[in-house]
Residue, then its C-alpha position, 0 to 999 in steps of 0.5 A: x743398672x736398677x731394671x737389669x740388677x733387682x727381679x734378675x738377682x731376687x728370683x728365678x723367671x727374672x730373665x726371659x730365657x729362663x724357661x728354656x734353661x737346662x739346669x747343670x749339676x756341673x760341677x764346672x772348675x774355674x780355673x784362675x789366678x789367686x788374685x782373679x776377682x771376676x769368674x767368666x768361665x768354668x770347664x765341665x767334664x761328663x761321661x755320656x751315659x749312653x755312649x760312654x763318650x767324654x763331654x765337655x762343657x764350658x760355663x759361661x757367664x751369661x752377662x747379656x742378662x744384666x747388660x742387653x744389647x742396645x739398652x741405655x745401660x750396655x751403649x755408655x759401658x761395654x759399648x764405650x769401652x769394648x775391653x777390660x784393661x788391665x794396668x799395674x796401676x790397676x784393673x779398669x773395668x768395662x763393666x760397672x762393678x755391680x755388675x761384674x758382681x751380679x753376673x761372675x760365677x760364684x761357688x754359693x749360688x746357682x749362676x745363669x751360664x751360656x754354654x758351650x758344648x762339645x766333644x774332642x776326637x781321641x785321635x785327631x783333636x777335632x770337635x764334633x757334636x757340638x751345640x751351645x745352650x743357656x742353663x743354670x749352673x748349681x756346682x762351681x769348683x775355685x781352683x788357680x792355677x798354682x794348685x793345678x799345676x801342682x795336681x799335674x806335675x807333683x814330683x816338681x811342685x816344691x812349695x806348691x800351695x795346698x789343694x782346695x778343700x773340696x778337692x776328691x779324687x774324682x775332681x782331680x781325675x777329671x782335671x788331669x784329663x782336661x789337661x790330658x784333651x787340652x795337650x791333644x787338642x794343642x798337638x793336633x793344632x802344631x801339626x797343622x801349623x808345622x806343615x805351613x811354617x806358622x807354629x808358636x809353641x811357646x808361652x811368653x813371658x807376662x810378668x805379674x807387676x805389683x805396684x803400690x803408689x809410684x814403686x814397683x813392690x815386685x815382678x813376678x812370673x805368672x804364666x811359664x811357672x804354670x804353663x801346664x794349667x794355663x795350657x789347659x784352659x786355653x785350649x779348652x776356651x780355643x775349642x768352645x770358640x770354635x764352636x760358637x764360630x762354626x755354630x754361627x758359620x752354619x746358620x749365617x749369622x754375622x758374629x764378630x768372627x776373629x782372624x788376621x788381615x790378609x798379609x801385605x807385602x811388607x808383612x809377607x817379607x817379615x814372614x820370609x825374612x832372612x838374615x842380610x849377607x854375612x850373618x852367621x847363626x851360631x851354634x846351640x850348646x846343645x843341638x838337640x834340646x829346643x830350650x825354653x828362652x829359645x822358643x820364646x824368641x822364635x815365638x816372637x819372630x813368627x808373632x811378628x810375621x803375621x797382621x794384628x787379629x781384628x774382629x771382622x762381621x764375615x769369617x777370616x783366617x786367624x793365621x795364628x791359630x790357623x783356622x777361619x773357625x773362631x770367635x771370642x766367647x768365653x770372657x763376657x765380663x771384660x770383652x764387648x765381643x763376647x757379648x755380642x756372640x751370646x746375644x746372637x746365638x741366643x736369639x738363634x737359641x730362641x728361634x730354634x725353641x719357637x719353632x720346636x714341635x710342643x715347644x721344648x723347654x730345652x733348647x740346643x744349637x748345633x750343626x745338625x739344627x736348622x734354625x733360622x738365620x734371621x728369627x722373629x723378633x721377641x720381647x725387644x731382642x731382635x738380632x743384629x743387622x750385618x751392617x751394625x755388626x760390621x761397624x761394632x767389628x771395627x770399633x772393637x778392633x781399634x779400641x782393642x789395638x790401643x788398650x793393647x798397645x797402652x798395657x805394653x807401654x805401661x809393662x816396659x815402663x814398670x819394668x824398667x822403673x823397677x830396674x832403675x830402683x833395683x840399680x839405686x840400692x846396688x849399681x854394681x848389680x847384674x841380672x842373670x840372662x837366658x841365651x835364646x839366640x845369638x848371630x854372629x854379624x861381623x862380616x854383615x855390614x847390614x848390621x854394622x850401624x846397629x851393632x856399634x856400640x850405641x852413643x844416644x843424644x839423649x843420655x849424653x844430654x843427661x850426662x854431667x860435664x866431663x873432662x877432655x880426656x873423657x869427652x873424647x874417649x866417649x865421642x871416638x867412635x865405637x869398633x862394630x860389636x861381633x855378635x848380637x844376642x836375643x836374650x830373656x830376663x827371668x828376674x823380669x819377665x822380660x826379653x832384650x837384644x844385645x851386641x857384644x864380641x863373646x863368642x861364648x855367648x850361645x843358645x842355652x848359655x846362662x850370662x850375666x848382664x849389667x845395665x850402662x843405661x836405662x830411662x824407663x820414661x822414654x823406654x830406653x834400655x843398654x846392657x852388655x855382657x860381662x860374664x858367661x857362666x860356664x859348666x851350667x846352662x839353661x838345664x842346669x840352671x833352672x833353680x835360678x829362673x824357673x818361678x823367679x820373683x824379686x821385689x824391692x823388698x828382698x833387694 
């Protein structure tokens, strides 16, 4: 790490490309949770002063700086590893940490950024002129999530954490019209996805797990208590990776573009799936409210009708997204991808400034460049072949697959772990359940194996001897359950499917649940309903879930 740490920290000049660096009074907000120890990104916000129009900038940290493509350094880290995984058990970092260190954004030192600049249509949400830059950043501005939404919505922030001190009105102003463009940019992009039946228009769940050893301490809400400052943020990260995509779409270069594989037969049959002969869905208490829970189960259906997004070395559709302009850009510090598109853009950054009349100091990349898709090469920086980018593509993606697939398990059985601990101290405890859909599945008998009531080898295995008379009242079959309900558990950021014969059980109702079974180790999960809380629903109800957090502690 010493070559790619020392004359780069010391002083100015250490980087090659600082002589084409523009210098950004910024300020630029990094928006992120409390507990975020690596900054990768901020959002900036100017008034053209020549033609009143509203810019935004997105910061990014220049890691390429630290860690160049193809240094011994970058092949046994980023390379080896692509993404930063994140566990409760902890974070594991695809960087070394002093790196991390050395390139994050910080609030007392200028940072060198890769930007990523642009404007928003007032009317359509569609980006133009648009060009990426590197540059130094002199103003970064800390915030979290928590204190933005609190900024946006102040009538509903009881108990909301004070604001930064640095905070002005001015810098309030700005934020609230970053929401203002992120909320366009999101409604633009649903209508899109309307038209072809492919909308997701919920955030889902992601509980923030505190673990301490071998015991879950807590399971908190991190993303719906915050959706407004979360949306913002992500929809200004999804316009500058637009950006970088159409940048590099338009002088040919091979990028690791994001995207879905094309729809197989079988996912195409997910994407029109109907329910089997018989199943009715029933009715919402309220049919003309769209409630939280129910949103989220949609999302999931619609989520599990599309292919898993790959890095690709050619442009694709991203069928989430609906568009084949997009890349990953803004999180260099814990995606290899990121990288990858920075050290290419910024070879095509330097080609453009070799070629500039007087060589301007400088330099820009936009649509309206020309620029070579295949510069000269300069101080050991030559970009990368397609070939090469290809096969770094495939990489990526499968490494990804399984750093995704190894944070879901590791969240289910924490999840449930702090299940089984909260059952210890009280059996008799009932968790309160979100109602986001519920079929009636009597007469389908498609359905009526799986929603008998279920008998697992495993847990009768488990079980201590029992008499006759109870052997034979747990081995009688089960009469076939009435209905089936997707249900969200607020206590744990967590959805659930159920059958049971309560008619009650509808869209919007609050129920209470209790657990018969639960192996956290083999991720199995029973619960039935018990109760259905009537005169109250999601609406009413929403001191009960909105931001609920429980520990072992409080239980």
């Amino acid at each position: 790490m010493e070559p790619h740490l020392a004359p780069r920290i010391q002083r100015d000049g250490g980087d090659p490309f600082d002589p084409i660096r523009e210098v950004c009074d910024g300020p630029g907000y990094a928006i992120d949770s409390a507990t975020t120890s690596e900054v990768d990104d901020a959002i900036g916000l100017e008034v053209d002063p020549a033609t009143g129009a509203e810019v935004f900038t997105v910061y990014v940290s220049d890691a390429t700086v630290y860690c160049p493509f193809d240094s011994a350094l970058e092949q046994v880290t980023a390379r080896l590893l692509t993404t930063t995984t994140y566990l409760p058990e902890g974070v594991f970092f695809m960087l070394p940490k002093p790196i991390v260190e050395a390139a994050t954004l910080r609030e007392d030192r200028p940072c060198r950024t890769f930007n990523i600049r642009f404007q928003v249509h007032p009317a359509t949400g569609e980006l133009h002129r648009y060009s990426v830059h590197v540059g130094w950043l002199r103003r970064l501005r800390r915030i979290t999530y928590d204190q933005v939404q609190a900024l946006l919505t102040p009538d509903g922030a009881g108990g909301a954490p004070p604001p930064p001190a640095w905070l002005q009105p001015q810098d309030a102003q700005r934020i609230k019209r970053i929401h203002e463009v992120a909320r366009l940019r999101f409604a633009a992009r649903m209508r899109r996805s309307d038209a072809g039946g492919r909308a997701v228009e919920a955030n889902l769940p992601e509980p923030l797990i505190r673990v301490a050893g071998t015991r879950v301490v807590s399971v908190a809400d991190q993303i719906l208590s915050t959706q407004d400052a979360r949306l913002a943020v992500a929809e200004l990260m999804i316009a500058a990776n637009e950006v970088c995509s159409r940048v590099g779409q338009a002088h040919g270069i091979a990028l690791p573009y994001r995207g879905t594989r094309s729809l197989s037969t079988d996912h195409q049959v997910a994407k029109y799936f109907a329910e089997p002969q018989g199943v009715a869905t029933a009715a919402s208490l309220d049919r003309g409210t769209r409630f939280m829970a129910e949103a989220i189960v949609r999302t999931v259906r619609r989520l599990s009708a599309v292919t898993r997004a790959i890095y690709h070395h050619a442009p694709l559709h991203h069928a989430g997204l609906d568009t084949t302009f997009y890349t990953h850009s803004t999180s260099p510090l814990r995606r290899y991808a990121d990288m990858l598109v920075h050290h290419q853009l910024k070879v095509l950054l330097w080609a453009q400034h070799k070629s500039a009349p007087g060589g301007r100091r400088h330099t820009a990349v936009s649509m309206s460049d020309g620029g070579s898709a295949r510069p000269p090469p300069l101080f050991a920086l030559p970009p990368i072949a397609e070939h090469t980018m290809a096969s770094l593509c495939q990489m990526i993606s499968n490494k990804q697959q399984q750093s995704s697939l190894l944070q879901d398990s590791s969240s289910r059985f924490w999840i449930l772990r702090f299940m089984s601990d909260l059952l210890a101290r009280d059996p008799r405890r009932r968790f309160v359940c979100l109602v986001g859909d519920t079929r009636r599945v009597a007469a389908a008998p498609a359905y009526r194996p799986a929603a008998a009531a279920p008998v697992d080898g495993l847990l009768a295995a488990l079980q201590p001897p029992r008499g006759d008379a109870a052997a034979a009242a747990a081995e009688a079959p089960a009469a076939p359950c009435a209905y089936v309900s997707d249900l969200y558990l607020p206590e744990l950021q967590f959805t659930h499917t159920v059958p049971h014969h309560n008619a009650e059980v509808r869209v919007g109702a609050l129920v209470d649940c209790e657990v018969t079974a639960v192996l956290p180790t083999q991720g199995l999960l029973e619960m039935r309903v018990v109760a259905v809380r009537r005169g109250i629903d999601e609406r009413q109800g929403e001191r009960l879930w909105m931001g609920s957090a429980v520990s072992v502690l409080d239980a």
